[in-house]
N, C-alpha and C positions, 0 to 999 in steps of 0.2 A: 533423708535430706529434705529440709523446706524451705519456703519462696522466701524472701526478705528484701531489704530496700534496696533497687537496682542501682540508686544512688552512689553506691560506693564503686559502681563500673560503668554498667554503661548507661545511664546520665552525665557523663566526664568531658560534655562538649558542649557549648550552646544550639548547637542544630541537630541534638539528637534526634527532636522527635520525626524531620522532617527525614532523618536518614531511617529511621522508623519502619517509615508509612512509604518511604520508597522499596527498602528493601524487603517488607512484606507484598509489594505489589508485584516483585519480581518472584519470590518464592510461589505467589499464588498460581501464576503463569508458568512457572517451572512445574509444578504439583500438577496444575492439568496436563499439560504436552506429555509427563511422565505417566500421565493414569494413575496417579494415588489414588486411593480410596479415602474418603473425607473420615473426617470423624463422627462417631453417631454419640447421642443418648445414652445406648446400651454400653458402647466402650465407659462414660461417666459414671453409670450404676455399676458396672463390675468392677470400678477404681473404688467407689467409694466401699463397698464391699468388702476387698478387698482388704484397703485401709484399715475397716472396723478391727479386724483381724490379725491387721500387723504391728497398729501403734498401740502406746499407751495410750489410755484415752484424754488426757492431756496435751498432746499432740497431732487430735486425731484434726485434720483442713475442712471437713464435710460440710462444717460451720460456713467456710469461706466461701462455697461459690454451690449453685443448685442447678444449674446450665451450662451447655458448653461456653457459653461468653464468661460468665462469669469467670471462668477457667483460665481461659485466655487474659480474662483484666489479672486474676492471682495470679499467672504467670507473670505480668508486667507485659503481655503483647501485645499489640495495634492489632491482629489480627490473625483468626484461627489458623492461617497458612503457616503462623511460624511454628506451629506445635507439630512436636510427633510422638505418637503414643506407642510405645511396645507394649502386649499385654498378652499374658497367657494368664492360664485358669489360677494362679497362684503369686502373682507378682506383675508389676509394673513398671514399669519406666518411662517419665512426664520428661521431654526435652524440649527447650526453647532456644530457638532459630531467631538471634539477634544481628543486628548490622554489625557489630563489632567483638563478638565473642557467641559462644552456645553456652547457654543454661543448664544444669542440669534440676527440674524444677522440684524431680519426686521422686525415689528411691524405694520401692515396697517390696516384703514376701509376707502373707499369711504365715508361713512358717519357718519364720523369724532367722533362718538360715538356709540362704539360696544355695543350693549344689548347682544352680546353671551363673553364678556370679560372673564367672570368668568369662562367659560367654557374654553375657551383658556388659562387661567392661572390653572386649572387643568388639559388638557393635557400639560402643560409647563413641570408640577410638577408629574407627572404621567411616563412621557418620563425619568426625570430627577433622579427622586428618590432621594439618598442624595450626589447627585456628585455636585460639586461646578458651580456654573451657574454667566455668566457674561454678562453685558449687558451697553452700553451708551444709558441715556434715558433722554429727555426734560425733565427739571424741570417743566413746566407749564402742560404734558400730563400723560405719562409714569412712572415716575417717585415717582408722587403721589400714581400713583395705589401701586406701589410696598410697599413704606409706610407703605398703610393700610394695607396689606397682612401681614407687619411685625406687625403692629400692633393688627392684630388676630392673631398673632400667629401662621402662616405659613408659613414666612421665615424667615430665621435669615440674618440680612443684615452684611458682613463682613469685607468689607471694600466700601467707601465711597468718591470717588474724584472728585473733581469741575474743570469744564472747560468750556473753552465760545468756540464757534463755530459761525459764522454769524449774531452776535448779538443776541443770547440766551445764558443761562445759560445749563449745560449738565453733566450730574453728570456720572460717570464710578462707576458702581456696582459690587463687588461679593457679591454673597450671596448664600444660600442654602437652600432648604425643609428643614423645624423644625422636629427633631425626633417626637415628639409629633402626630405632623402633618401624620406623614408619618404612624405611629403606627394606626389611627385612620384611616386610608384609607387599609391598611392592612386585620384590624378589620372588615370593609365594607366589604370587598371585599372577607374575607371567609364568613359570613355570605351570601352574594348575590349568592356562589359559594355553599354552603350548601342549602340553597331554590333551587336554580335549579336545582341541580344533584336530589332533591327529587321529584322535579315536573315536569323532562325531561331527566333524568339517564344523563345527559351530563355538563358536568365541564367549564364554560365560559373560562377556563385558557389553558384548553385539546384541544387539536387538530387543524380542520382548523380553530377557533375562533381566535385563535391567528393570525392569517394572514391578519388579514382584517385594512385596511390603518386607522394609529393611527386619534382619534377624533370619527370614527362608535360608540365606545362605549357610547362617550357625546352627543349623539345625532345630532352632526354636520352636516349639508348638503354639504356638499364636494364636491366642482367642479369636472364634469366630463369632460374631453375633447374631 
């Protein structure tokens, strides 16, 4: 998946940029009280690493940005609050934390077939909840996946546009978590929340649990730097 012109979403207002620069002031403020861990350096060397590895070299972004800012302007952000990075030793996940929708900015595996996809595509949807999610993705890679996800019935695709790039085909996606979907992770999630409070008085939703860098819960192995 790669960045493109935010124009066709969310630029769709006159006062975007000012809803922007607000609501990364509130994320930034949200990020501290939660204790995130910022983004370094070393997470941008392991992305781009990574990259080398996963794209053709035709598609490789390395070109686009050499610092975390720069990351942030090819995301299309006002500011490094709205990014969050998944990253293990083999794959990535760039998302952007918009006023009006999340980005999905970067899509990666070095070995070019994630076996933890699915798990990635529930913290997508877990992050996301039922805010409108947007994305350009290969018709040949990406794109399928999304499909089937619609096709079980855990996204609703909502709008659908064709574009070529490089000599590929590249579809621009919105779409969103299925209420269904989202009801039935809910359901999980008091239940997991009732067994442990009975089997360790403490609430996985309560306290410092909540702090721990999105994906701990899937089981992800999470690059450390």
């Amino acid at each position: 998946m790669f960045a493109y012109d935010k124009n066709l979403y969310i630029r769709n207002h006159f006062a975007y940029v000012e809803c922007e620069l607000l609501y990364s002031l509130y994320l930034r403020v949200r990020n501290r009280l939660q204790g995130r861990q910022p983004l370094t350096e070393e997470m941008l060397e392991k992305i781009l690493e990574i990259e080398r590895e996963a794209f053709p070299e035709r598609f490789l972004m390395q070109e686009s940005f050499h610092n975390l800012r720069e990351l942030a302007e090819y995301a299309h952000c006002s500011d490094l609050s709205q990014l969050e990075i998944l990253i293990t030793d083999n794959w990535y996940l760039i998302i952007a934390d918009h006023h009006n929708c999340v980005d999905i900015v970067e899509l990666a595996d070095r070995r070019r077939k994630c076996p933890e996809i699915l798990k990635i595509i529930s913290c997508i949807m877990d992050r996301c909840g039922s805010r409108t999610i947007i994305a350009k993705c290969r018709e040949t890679t990406s794109c399928r996946l999304l499909r089937l996800l619609a096709d079980r019935g855990r996204i609703e695709i909502l709008e659908d546009q064709v574009t070529y790039s490089l000599g590929e085909e590249f579809h621009f996606l919105k779409f969103r978590v299925s209420r269904d979907y989202l009801e039935r992770q809910k359901e999980n999630r008091r239940k997991r929340g009732r067994a442990n409070e009975k089997n360790t008085g403490h609430h996985p939703d309560h306290g410092p649990g909540r702090r721990c860098r999105p994906g701990r819960h899937l089981g992800i192995p999470l690059y450390e730097p």
